[in-house]
C-alpha positions in Angstrom: 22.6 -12.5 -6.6 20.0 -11.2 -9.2 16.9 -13.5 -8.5 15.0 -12.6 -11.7 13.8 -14.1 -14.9 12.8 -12.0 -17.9 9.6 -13.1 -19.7 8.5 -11.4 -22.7 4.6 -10.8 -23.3 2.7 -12.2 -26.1 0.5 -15.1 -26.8 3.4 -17.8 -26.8 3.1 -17.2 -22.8 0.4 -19.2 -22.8 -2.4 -17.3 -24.4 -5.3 -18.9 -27.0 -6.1 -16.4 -29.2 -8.2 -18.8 -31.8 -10.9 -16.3 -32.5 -13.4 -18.5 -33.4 -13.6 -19.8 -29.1 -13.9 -16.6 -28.0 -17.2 -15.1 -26.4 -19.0 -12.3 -27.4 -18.5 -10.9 -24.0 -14.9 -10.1 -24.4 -15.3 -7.8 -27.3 -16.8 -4.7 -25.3 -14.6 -5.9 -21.7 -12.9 -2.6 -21.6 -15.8 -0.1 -22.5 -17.7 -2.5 -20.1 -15.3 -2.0 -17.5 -14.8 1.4 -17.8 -18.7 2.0 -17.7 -19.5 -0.4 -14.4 -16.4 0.5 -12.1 -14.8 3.2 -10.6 -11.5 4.2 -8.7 -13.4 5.5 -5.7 -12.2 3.0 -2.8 -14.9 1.7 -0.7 -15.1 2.5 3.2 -15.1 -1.7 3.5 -11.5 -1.8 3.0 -10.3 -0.7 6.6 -13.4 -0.2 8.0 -14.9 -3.3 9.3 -17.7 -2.4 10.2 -18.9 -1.7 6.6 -20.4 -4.9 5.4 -18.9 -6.3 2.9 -20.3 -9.6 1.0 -17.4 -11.1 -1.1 -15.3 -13.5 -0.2 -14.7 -16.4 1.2 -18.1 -16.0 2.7 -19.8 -15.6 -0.7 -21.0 -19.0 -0.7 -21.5 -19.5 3.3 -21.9 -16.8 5.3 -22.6 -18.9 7.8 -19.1 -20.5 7.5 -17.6 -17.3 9.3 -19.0 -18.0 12.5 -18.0 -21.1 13.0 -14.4 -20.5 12.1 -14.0 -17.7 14.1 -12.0 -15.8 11.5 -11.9 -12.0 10.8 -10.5 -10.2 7.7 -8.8 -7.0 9.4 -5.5 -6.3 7.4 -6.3 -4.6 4.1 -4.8 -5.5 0.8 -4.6 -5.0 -3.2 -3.8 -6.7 -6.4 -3.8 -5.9 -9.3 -6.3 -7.8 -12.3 -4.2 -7.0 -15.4 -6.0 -7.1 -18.8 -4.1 -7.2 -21.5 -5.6 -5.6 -24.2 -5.6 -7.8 -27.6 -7.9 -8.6 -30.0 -8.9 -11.6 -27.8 -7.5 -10.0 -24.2 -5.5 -12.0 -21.6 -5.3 -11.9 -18.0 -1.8 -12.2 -16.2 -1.5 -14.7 -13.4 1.4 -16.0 -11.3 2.1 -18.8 -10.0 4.0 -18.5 -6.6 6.9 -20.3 -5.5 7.3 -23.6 -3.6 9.5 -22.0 -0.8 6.5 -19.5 0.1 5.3 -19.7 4.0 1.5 -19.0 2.7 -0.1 -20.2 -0.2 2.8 -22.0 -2.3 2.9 -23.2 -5.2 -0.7 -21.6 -6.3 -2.0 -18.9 -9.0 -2.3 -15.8 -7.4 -2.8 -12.1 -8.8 0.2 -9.7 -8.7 -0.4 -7.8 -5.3 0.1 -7.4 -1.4 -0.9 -5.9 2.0 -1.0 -2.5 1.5 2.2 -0.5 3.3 2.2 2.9 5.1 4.5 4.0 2.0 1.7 3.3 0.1 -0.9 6.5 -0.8 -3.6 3.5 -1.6 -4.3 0.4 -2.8 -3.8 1.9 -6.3 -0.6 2.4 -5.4 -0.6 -1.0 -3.7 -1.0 -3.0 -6.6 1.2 -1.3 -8.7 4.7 -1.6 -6.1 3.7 -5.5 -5.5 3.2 -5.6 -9.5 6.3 -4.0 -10.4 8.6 -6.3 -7.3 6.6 -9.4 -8.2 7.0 -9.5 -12.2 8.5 -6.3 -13.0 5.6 -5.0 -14.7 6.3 -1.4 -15.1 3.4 1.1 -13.9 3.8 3.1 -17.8 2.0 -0.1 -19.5 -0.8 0.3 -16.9 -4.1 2.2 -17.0 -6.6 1.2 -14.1 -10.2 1.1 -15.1 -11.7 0.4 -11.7 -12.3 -1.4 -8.2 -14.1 -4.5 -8.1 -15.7 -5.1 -4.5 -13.5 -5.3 -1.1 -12.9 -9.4 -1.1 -12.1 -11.2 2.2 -10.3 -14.0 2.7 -9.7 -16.7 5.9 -5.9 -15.6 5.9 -7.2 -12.2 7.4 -7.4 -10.0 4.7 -9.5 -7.7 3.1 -8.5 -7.2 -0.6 -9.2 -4.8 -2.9 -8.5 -5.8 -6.4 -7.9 -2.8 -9.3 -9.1 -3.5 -12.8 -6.3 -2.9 -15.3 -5.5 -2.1 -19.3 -2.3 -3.6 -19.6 -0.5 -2.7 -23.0 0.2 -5.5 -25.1 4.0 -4.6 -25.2 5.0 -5.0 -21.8 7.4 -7.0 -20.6 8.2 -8.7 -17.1 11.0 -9.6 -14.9 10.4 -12.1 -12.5 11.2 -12.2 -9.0 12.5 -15.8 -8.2 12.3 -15.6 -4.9 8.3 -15.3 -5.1 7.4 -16.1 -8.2 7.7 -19.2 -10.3 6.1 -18.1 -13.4 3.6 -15.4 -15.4 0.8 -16.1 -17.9 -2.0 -15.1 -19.5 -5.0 -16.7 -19.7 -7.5 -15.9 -22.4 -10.3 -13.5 -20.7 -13.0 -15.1 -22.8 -11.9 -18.5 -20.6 -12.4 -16.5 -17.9 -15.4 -15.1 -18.4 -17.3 -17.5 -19.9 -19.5 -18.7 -16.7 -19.9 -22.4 -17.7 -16.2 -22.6 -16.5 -16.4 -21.6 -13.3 -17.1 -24.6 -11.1 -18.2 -24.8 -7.9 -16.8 -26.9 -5.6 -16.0 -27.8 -1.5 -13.5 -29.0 0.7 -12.8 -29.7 4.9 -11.0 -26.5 5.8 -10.2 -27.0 9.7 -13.1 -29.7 10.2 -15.6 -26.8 8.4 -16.8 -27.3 5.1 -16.0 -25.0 2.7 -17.4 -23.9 -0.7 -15.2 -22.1 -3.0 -14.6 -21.3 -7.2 -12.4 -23.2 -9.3 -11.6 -22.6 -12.8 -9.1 -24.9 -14.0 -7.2 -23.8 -17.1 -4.2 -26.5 -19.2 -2.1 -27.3 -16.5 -3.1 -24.4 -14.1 -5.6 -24.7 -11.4 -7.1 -21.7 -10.8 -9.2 -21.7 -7.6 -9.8 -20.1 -3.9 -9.4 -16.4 -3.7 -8.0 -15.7 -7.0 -11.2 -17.6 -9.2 -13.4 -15.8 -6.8 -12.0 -12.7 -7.5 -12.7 -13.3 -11.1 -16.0 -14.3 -10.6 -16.7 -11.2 -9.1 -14.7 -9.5 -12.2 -17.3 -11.3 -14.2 -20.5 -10.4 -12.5 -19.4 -6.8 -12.1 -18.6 -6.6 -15.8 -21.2 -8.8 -17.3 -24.0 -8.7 -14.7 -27.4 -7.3 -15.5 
């Protein structure tokens, strides 16, 4: 049985493009991009002993101790841009019936495979399964840093123009739905909220960066933040 669902791109998917709310940051985000990243992939993705300083840890370091966790299994997504006047990021939200991490917004993206030839490569197969976005509407910009998470991995995420006239096809078995949320949201640091929780009687800090009805938070806000910090840093 087919388990997809076509979704066409375009603002309708849940996209504000009211000019008038959008930062000044957003205007230059590709050229920006572009300039600040590259697709060199850094030794801290399956080497652990590179340190590496994004996260989970990025608010504790201290936190890692005392869970005892270690991030050894590389990974990728992909961060899709979509290039408009005012851009758009895609996001998913996963299914219900996942074993890890139902239900939440997630980027496109995997562990990377042995028939993978790099994360690049990564991201674009888990892109194309997950939604169906086809690798011809793509054009990486760059890597942001090597990002680890309590689940064990170490992800790479790969900046990306998307063209606005893609289209998806969803995979129902892992994916519930696709969006785009306006970059200058995204980007606009005021939004990005800073809160805690008990994680396994150890208190955690992480991003959150609630959008409508989505909540965007844990590993996916704190990749953005780093998106932000990279792009629009000093």
């Amino acid at each position: 049985m087919d388990q997809t669902t076509e979704r066409k791109s375009g603002p309708e998917a849940g996209l504000d493009t009211d000019p008038a709310r959008e930062p000044a940051v957003t205007h230059e985000f590709f050229g920006r991009a572009r300039a600040r990243l590259t697709l060199e992939v850094p030794a801290g993705l399956t080497d652990p002993s590179v340190p590496v300083t994004r996260g989970d840890l990025d608010l504790d370091p201290a936190v890692w101790e005392r869970a005892g966790v270690a991030a050894t299994r590389p990974a990728a997504v992909l961060v899709p841009v979509v290039d408009r006047p005012q851009p758009g990021v895609i996001l998913t939200m996963r299914t219900t019936e996942l074993s890890r991490h139902a239900g939440q917004i997630a980027f496109p993206g995997g562990k990377i495979d042995t028939v993978d030839t790099g994360p690049l490569a990564a991201a674009l197969r888990e892109a194309r399964e997950e939604i169906g976005l086809d690798a011809r509407f793509v054009a990486p910009l760059g890597y942001l840093d090597v990002y680890l998470t309590f689940s064990g991995f170490r992800i790479l995420p790969v900046v990306a123009r998307i063209d606005p006239g893609y289209a998806l096809k969803l995979n129902a078995a892992e994916v519930a739905d696709a969006f785009e949320v306006p970059l200058a949201f995204l980007m606009a640091a005021e939004n990005h909220q800073r809160l805690s929780r008990d994680w396994k009687g150890i208190r955690r800090e992480y991003y959150a960066m609630p959008y409508r009805e989505h909540y965007i938070w844990g590993v996916t806000a704190g990749i953005l933040r780093n998106l932000y910090e990279r792009v629009y840093g000093a």
